[in-house]
C-alpha positions as a LaTeX table, in Angstrom:
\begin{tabular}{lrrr}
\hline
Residue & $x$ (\AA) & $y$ (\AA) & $z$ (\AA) \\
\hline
Unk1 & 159.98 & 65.48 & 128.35 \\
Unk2 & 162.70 & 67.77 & 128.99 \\
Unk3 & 164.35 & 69.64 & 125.91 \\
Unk4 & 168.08 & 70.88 & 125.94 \\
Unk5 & 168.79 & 74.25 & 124.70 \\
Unk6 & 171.22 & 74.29 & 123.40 \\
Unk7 & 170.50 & 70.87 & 121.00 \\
Unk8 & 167.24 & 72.99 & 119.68 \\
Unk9 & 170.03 & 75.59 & 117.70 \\
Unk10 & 171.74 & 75.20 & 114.96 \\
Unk11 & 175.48 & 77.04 & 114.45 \\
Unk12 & 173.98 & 79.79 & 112.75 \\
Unk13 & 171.53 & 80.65 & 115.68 \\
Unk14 & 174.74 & 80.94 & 118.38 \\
Unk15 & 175.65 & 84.77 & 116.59 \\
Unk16 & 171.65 & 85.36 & 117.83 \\
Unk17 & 171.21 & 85.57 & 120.97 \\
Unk18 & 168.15 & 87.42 & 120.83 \\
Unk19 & 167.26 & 84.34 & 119.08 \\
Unk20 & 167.81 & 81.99 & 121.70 \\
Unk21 & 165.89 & 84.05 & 124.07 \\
Unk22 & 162.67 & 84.43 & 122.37 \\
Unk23 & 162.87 & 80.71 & 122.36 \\
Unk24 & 163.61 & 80.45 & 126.42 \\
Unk25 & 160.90 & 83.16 & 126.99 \\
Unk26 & 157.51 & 83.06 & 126.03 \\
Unk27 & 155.57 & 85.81 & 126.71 \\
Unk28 & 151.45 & 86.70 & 126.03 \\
Unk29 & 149.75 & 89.92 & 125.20 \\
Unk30 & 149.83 & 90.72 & 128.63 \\
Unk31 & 153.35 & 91.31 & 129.22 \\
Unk32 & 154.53 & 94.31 & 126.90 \\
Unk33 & 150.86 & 95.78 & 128.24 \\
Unk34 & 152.30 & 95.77 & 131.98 \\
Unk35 & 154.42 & 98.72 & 130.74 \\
Unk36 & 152.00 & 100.91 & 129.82 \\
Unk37 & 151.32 & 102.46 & 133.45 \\
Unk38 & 154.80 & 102.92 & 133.90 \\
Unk39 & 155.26 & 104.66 & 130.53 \\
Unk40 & 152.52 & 107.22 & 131.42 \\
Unk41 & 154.17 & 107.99 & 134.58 \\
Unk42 & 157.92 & 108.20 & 132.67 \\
Unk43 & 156.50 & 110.76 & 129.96 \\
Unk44 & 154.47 & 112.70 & 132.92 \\
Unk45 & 157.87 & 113.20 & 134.80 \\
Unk46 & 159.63 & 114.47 & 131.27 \\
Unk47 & 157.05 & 116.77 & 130.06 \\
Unk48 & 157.56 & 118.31 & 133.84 \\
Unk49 & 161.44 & 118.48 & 132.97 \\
Unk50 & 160.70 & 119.95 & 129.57 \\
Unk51 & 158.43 & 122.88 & 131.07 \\
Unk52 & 160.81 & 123.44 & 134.05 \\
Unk53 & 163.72 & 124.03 & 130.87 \\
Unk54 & 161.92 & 126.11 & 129.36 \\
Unk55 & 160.68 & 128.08 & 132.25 \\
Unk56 & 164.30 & 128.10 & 132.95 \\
Unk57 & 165.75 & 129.35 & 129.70 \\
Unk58 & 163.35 & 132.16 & 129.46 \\
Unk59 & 164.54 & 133.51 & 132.83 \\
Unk60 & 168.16 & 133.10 & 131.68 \\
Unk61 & 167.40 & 134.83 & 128.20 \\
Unk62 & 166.05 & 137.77 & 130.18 \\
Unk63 & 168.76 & 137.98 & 133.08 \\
Unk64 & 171.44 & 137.20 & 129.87 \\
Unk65 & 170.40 & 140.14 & 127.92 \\
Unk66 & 170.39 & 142.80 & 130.97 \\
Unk67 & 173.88 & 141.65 & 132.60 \\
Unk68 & 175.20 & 139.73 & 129.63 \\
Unk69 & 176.79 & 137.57 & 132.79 \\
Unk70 & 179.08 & 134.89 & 131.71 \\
Unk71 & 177.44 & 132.43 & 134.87 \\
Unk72 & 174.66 & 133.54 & 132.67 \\
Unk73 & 176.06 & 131.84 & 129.13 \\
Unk74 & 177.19 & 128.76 & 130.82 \\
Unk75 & 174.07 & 128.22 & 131.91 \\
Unk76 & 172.22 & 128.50 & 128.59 \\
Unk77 & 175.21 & 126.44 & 127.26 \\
Unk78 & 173.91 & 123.92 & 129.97 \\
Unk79 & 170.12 & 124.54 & 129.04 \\
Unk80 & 170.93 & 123.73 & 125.45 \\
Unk81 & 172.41 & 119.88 & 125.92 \\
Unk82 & 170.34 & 119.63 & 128.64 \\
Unk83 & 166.85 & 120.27 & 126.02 \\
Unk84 & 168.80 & 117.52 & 123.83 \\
Unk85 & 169.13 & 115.05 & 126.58 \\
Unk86 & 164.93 & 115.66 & 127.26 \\
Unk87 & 164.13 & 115.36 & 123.92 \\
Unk88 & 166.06 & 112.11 & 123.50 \\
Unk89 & 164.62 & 110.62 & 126.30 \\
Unk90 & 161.13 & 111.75 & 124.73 \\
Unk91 & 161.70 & 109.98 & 121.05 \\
Unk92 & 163.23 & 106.78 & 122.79 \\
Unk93 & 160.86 & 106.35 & 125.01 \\
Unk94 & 158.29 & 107.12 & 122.32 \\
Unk95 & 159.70 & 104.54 & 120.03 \\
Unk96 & 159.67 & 101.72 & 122.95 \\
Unk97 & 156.28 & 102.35 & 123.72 \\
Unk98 & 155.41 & 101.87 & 119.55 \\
Unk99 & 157.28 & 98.64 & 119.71 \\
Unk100 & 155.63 & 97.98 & 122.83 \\
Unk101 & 152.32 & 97.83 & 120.91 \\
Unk102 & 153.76 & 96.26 & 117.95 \\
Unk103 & 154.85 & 93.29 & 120.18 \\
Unk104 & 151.32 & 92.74 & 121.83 \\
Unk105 & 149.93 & 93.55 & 118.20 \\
Unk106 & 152.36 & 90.70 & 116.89 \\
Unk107 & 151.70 & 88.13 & 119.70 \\
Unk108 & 147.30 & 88.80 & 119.28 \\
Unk109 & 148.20 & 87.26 & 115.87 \\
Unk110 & 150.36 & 84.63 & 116.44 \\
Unk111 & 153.45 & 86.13 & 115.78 \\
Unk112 & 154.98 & 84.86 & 119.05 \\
Unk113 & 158.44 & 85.36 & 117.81 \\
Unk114 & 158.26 & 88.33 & 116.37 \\
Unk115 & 156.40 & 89.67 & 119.36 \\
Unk116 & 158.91 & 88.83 & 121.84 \\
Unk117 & 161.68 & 90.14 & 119.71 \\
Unk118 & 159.68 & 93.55 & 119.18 \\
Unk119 & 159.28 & 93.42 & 123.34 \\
Unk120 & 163.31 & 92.98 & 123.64 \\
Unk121 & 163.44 & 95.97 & 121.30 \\
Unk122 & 161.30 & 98.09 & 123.10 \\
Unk123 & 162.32 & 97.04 & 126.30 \\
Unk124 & 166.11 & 98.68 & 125.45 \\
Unk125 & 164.94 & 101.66 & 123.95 \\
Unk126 & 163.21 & 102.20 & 127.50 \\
Unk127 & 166.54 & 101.39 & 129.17 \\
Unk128 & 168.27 & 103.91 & 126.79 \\
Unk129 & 165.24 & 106.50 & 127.94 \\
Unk130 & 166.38 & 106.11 & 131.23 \\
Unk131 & 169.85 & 106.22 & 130.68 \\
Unk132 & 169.46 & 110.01 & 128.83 \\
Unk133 & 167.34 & 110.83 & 131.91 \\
Unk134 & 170.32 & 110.43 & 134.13 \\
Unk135 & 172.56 & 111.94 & 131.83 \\
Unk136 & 170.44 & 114.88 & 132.22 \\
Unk137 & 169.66 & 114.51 & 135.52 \\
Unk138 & 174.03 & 114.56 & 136.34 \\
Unk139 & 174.14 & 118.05 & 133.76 \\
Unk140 & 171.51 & 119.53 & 135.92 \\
Unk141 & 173.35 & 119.36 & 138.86 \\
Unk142 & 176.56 & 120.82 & 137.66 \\
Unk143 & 174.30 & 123.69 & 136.18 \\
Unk144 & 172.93 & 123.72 & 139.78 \\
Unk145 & 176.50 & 123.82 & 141.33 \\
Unk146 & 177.26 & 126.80 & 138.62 \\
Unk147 & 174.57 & 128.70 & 139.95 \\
Unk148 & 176.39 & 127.93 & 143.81 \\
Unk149 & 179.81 & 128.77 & 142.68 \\
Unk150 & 178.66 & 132.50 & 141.66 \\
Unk151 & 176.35 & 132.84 & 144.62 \\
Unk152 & 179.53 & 132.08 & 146.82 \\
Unk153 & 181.94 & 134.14 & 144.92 \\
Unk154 & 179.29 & 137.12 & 144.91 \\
Unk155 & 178.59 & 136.26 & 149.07 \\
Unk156 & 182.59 & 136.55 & 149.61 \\
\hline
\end{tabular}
């Protein structure tokens, strides 16, 4: 027996898609838990990006207040949205991973709906991790490319 999709919703369910997906996709307490590794790995490589910032701004504080350098302030302007960018990546991907155990909470009692729509959620606020991580990654490189410029106008 073969059921049609789109005959199984109503109107009112077509403004849902997330709707119409928990109902294509069925999922068990396994899934969301295939994420964990990954996860560990993702907040390993941040906490390394967060101590390299900071080992990073304390050299520029000290090299800032003997040469008061303008390369200098644009870099600790660049340090500054770059911290933001970290610690967004940090609380997004924190929240994924606590609706990543929600969802395998949810599905262990029969929630299977709820589950899979807690998995979707957690699922984009690790995409929107990963998305600040590049956003950072692209503002480290033109704070990388500041520190070229003034080596090449001082090597001229």
């Amino acid at each position: 027996m073969s059921f049609n999709l789109p005959l199984l919703l109503s109107k009112n369910d077509l403004f849902c898609p997330l709707f119409a997906l928990s109902i294509a996709m069925d999922i068990t307490i396994t899934t969301p838990a295939l994420l964990f590794p990954a996860i560990s790995v993702l907040f390993l490589a941040y906490s390394n990006r967060f101590l390299a910032i900071a080992s990073r701004i304390r050299e520029q504080h000290n090299l800032f207040n003997k040469t008061q350098s303008p390369v200098a302030k644009k870099q600790i302007d660049s340090l500054r949205l770059r911290i933001r960018f970290i610690v967004a990546m940090q609380v997004l991907g924190v929240v994924g991973i606590i609706c990543c155990t929600l969802a395998m909470g949810l599905i262990f009692y029969g929630l299977q709906y709820l589950g899979n729509l807690t998995f979707g959620f957690s699922m984009v606020f690790i995409v929107l991790s990963l998305l600040a991580s590049i956003s950072e990654l692209l503002l480290s490189t033109k704070a990388l490319n500041i520190e070229l410029e003034d080596m090449e106008a001082h090597s001229s």
